[in-house]
N, C-alpha and C positions, 0 to 999 in steps of 0.2 A: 482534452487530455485524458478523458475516462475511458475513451477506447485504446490510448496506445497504453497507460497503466497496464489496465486490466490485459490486453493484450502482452504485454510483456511478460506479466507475470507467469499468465497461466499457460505460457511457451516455452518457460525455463525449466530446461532439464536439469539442474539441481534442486529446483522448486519440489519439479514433480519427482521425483527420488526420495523427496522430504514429506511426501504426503500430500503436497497443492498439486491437484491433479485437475483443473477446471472450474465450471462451474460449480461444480457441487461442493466445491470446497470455499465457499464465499456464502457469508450467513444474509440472509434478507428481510431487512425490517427487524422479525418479529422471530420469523424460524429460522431453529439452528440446524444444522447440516449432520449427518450421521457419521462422516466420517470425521477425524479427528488427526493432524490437526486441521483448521480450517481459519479465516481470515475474515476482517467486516473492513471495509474501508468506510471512513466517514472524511466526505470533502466538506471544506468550508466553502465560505462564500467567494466570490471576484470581490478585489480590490484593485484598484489600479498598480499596473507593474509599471511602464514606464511615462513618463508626461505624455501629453497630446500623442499617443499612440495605437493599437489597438491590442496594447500586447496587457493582460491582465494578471494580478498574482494571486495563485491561491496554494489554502493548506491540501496536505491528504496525509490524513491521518490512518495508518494498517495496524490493526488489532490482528494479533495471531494469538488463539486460544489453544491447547492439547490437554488431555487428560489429564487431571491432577496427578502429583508428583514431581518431577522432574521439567527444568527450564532448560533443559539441553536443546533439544528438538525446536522449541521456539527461539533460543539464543541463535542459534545458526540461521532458521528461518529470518530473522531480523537481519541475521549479517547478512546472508546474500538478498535481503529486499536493498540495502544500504545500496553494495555494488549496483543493483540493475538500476534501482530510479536513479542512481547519479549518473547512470550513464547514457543520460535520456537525453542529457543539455547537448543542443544543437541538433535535434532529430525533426524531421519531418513530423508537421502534427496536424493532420487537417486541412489543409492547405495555409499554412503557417510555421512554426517554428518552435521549439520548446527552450529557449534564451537562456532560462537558467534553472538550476535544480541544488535547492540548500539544506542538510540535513540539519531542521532541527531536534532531534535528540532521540530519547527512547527512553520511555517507562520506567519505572518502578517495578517488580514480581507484583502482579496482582491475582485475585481469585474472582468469578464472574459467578456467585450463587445462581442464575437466573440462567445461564448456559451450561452453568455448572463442570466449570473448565477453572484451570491457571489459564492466565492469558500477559500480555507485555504488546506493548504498543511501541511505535516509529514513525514520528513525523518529519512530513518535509513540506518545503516551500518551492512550489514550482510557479515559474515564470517564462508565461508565453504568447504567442499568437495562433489563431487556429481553430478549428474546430474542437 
């Protein structure tokens, strides 16, 4: 599921009108990206999604951080990450299936000393089969 994510996002022409323009805008590890704003996904682990099947659930959690000040730019980024991963449920995934996709929620205003950005987070729970 981390190729059709990623793959989604950094395809969406409202994403990229918003400043997610590719790779470069998705922080790694340790380094943060020059342009702003930019994105960290953090997946959780598999858990079993459905009994005796092969279909697994996991989190993915999208951190969008922008320049201090203003939560606009990331508010809107969160709303259309909402629209795209929900609309994943039933998509080809690897030679599998993405069965379901649940939005658990969205952050708090937070500030990232350490990136040194506001940032706000959106999680979900996807459920599927596939690579």
């Amino acid at each position: 599921m981390r190729s059709l994510v990623f793959s989604t996002i950094v395809n969406d022409s409202v994403l990229n009108s918003l400043g997610i323009t590719g790779a470069s805008s998705f922080a790694v590890d340790v380094d943060t990206p020059l342009t702003r704003p930019f994105l960290q996904i953090r997946w959780g682990g598999n858990a079993e999604g459905l009994k005796q099947t092969p279909v697994t659930r996991r989190t993915v959690t999208i951190w969008v951080h922008d320049v201090p000040g203003d939560y606009t730019v990331i508010d809107q980024v969160i709303s259309r990450l909402r629209t795209l991963l929900l609309s994943l449920e039933g998509q080809p995934n690897g030679g599998g299936f993405v069965v379901a996709v649940e939005w658990a929620g969205d952050s708090e205003d937070l500030s990232d000393d350490g990136h040194e950005t506001i940032t706000r987070n959106v999680a979900f729970e996807l459920v599927g089969s596939g690579q």
